[in-house]
C-alpha positions as CSV (number, residue, x, y, z in Angstrom):
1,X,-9.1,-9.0,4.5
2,X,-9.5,-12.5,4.0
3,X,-11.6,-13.0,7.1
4,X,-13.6,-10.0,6.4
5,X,-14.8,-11.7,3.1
6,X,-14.9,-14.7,5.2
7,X,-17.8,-12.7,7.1
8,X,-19.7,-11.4,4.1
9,X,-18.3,-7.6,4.5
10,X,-18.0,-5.8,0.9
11,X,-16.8,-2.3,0.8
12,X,-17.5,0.5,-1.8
13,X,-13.7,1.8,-1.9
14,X,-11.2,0.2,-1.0
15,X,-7.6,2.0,-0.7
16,X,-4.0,1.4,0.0
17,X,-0.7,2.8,0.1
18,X,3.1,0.7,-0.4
19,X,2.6,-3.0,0.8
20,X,-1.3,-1.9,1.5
21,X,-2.2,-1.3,-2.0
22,X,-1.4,-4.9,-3.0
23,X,-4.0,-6.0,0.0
24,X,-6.2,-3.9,-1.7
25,X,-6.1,-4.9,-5.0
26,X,-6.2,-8.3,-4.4
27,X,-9.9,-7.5,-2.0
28,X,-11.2,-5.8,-5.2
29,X,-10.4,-8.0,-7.2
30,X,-12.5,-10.4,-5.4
31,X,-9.2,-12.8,-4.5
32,X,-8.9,-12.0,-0.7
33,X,-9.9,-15.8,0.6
34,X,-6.7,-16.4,-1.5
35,X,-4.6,-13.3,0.0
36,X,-3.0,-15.6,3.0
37,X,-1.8,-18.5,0.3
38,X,-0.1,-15.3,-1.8
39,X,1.6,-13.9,1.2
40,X,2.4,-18.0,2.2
41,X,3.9,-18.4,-1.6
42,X,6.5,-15.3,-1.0
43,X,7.7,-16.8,1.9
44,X,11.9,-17.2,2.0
45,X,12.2,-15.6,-1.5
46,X,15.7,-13.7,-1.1
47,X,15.6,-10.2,-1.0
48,X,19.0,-9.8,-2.0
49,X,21.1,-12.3,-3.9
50,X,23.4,-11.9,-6.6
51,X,21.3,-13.4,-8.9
52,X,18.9,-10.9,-9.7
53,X,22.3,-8.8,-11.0
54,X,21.7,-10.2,-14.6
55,X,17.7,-9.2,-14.9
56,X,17.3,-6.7,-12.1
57,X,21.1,-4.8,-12.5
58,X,20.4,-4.7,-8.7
59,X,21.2,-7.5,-5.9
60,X,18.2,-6.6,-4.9
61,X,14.7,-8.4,-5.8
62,X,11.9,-6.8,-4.6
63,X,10.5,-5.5,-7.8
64,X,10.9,-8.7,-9.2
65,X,9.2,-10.5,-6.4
66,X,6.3,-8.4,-6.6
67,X,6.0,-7.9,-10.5
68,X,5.9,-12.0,-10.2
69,X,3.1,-12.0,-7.5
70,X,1.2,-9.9,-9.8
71,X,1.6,-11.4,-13.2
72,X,1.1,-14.8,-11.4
73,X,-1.5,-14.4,-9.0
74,X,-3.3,-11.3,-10.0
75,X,-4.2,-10.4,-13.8
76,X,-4.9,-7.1,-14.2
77,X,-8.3,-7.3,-15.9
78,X,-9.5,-8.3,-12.8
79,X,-9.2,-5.0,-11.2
80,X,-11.3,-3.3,-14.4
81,X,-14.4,-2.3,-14.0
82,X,-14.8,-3.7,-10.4
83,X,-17.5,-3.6,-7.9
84,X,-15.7,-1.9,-5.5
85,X,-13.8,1.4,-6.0
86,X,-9.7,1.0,-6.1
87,X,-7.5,3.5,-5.0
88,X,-3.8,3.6,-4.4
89,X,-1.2,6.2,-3.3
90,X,2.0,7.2,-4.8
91,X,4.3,9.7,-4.3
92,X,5.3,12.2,-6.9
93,X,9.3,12.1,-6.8
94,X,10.1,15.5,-8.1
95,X,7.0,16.9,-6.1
96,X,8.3,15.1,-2.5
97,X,11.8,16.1,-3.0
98,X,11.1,20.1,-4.1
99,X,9.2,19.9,-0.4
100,X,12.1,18.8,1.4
101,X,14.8,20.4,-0.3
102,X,16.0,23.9,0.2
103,X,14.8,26.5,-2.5
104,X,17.9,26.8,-4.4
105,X,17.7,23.1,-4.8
106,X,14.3,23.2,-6.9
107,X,15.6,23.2,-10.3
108,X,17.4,19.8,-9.6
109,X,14.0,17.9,-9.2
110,X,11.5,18.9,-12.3
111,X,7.9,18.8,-10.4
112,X,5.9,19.6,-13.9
113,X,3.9,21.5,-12.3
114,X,3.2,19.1,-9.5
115,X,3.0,21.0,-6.0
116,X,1.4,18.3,-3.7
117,X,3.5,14.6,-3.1
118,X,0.2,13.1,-2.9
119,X,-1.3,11.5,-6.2
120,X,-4.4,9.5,-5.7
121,X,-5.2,6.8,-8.3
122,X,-8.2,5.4,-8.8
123,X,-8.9,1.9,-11.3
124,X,-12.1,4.2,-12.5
125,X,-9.7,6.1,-14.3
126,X,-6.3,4.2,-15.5
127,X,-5.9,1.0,-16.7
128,X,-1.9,0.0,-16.1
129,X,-2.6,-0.9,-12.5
130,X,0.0,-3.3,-12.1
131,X,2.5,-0.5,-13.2
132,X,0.5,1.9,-10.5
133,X,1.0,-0.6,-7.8
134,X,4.5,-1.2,-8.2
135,X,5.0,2.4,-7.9
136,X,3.2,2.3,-4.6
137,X,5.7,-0.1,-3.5
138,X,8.9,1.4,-5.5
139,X,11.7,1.8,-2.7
140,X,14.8,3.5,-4.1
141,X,18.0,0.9,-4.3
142,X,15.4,-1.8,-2.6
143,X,13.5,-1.7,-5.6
144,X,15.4,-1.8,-9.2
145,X,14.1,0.1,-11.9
146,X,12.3,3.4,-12.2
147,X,8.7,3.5,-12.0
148,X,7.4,6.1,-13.9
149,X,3.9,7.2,-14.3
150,X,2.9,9.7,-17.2
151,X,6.5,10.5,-17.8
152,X,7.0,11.2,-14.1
153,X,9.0,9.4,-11.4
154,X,6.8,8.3,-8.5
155,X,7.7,6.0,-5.6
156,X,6.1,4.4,-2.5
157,X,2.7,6.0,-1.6
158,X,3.4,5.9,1.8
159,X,5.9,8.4,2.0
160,X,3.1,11.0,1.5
161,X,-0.1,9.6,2.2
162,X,-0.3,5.7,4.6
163,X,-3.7,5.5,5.2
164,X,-6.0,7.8,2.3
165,X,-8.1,8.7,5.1
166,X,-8.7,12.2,3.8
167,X,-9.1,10.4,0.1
168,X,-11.4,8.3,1.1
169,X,-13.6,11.0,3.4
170,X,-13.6,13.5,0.2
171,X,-15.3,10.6,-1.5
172,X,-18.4,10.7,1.2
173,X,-16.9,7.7,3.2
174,X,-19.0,8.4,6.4
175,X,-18.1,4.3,8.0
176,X,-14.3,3.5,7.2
177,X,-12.7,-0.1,7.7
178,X,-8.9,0.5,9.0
179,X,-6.9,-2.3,9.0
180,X,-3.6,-1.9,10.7
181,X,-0.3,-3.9,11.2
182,X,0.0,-1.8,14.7
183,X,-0.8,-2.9,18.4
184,X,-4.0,-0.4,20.3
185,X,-5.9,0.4,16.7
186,X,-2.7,2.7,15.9
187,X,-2.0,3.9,12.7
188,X,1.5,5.6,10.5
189,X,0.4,8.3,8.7
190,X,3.1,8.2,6.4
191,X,6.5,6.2,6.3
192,X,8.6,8.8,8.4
193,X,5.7,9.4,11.2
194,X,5.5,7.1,14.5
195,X,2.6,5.4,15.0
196,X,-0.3,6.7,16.9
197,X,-3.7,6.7,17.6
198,X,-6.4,8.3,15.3
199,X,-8.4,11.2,16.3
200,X,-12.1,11.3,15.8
201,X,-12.9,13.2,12.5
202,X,-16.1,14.9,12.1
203,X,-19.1,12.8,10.4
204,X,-16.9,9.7,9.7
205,X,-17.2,6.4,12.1
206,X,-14.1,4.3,12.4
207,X,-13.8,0.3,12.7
208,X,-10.1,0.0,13.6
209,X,-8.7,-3.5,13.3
210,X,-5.2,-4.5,15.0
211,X,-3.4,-7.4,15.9
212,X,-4.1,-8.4,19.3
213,X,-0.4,-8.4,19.7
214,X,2.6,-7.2,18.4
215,X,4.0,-8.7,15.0
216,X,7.5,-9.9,14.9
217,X,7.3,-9.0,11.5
218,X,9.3,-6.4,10.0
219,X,9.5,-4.5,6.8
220,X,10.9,-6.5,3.8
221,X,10.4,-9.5,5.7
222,X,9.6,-12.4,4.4
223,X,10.6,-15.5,7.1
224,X,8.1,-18.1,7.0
225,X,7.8,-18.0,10.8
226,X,7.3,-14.9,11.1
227,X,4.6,-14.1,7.8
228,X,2.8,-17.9,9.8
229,X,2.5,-15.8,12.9
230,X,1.1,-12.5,11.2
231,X,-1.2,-14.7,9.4
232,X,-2.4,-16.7,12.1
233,X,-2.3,-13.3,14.7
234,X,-6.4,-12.9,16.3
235,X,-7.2,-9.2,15.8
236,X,-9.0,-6.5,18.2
237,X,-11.6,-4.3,16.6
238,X,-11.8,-0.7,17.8
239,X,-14.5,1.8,17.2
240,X,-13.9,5.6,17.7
241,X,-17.1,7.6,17.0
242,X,-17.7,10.7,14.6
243,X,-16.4,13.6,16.5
């Protein structure tokens, strides 16, 4: 993202799911020349270590890491009343286990009503986007805490919706930016789905952008080496054409 603003390139929406959402924050915020010295300023921060027991009641520190990044780097006024659209997935705990439990299970996971996983939130419409975002990223045990968003659990967008293709393309997107952490232009749909490559939808143009090779960098990874590489990595743009 920082090179695209590097180039000039603004966007009407942008949108993001777990990790995603933060990149896209940060671009409407107007802050993505600074996005490589965030991800830079993470780098080595323990994941787990015993010393997050006394705030976090969890060895684990992700939460805290990013609540940090955010308070420090990102103020949430900045992402009021934007240029650029904002919109960020979460999934709707009660809603995402009632669809993968049996039936007679349903009464032990309250959905209020919710049927679909997939919420879409948009900084038109709330203002505690710092609390949406960590809800994006909200991995059960990884993450301490529960997010909760009007009363309800919700946790990493990705587990229903990766990409907000069809969010975006409901909002008239005809000419979508994809930027991808996956070799060939392909994409995860959601958390639990292998990557592949995305099929031409009708009236919408796709600029994929992928690294021109593939990142040693994993999930919940934060080795200096390794975020230098992903950093530094050239990328290959890909265009597939309305269908």
């Amino acid at each position: 993202m920082a090179r695209l603003a590097a180039a000039g390139e603004r966007f009407a929406i942008v949108a993001g799911a777990s990790s995603g959402s933060v990149c896209s924050a940060v671009t409407v915020a107007g802050l993505a020349a600074r996005g490589p010295e965030f991800a830079r300023a993470l780098a080595g921060a323990p994941i787990f270590s015993r010393r997050y027991l006394a705030t976090e009641r969890s060895p684990f520190g992700m939460r805290l890491i990013l609540e940090t990044t955010l308070r420090e780097n990102l103020p949430e006024a900045l992402l009021h009343d934007t240029e650029a659209e904002l919109l960020v997935s979460t999934t709707h705990a009660g809603a995402f286990a009632r669809r993968m439990m049996p039936q007679r299970w349903h009464s032990l996971f309250p959905a209020g009503g919710k049927e679909e996983p997939l919420v879409v939130h948009s900084n038109r419409e709330r203002r505690d986007l710092h609390e949406v975002l960590l809800a994006s990223c909200y991995i059960p045990i990884l993450h301490a805490g529960f997010p909760k968003l009007n009363g309800a659990l919700h946790v990493d967008g990705a587990l229903a919706d990766n990409t907000l293709l069809d969010a975006l393309a409901a909002r008239g997107a005809t000419d979508i930016t994809v930027v991808t952490p996956f070799v060939q232009g392909h994409v995860a749909a959601s958390m639990f789905t292998d990557e592949a490559p995305l099929r031409p939808r009708k009236g919408v143009r796709y600029r994929v952008l992928s690294p021109e090779r593939p990142l040693s960098i994993g999930r919940f990874d934060l080795a200096p080496d390794r975020i230098e590489e992903a950093l530094g990595m050239p990328h290959v743009e890909t265009i597939i054409e309305p269908a």
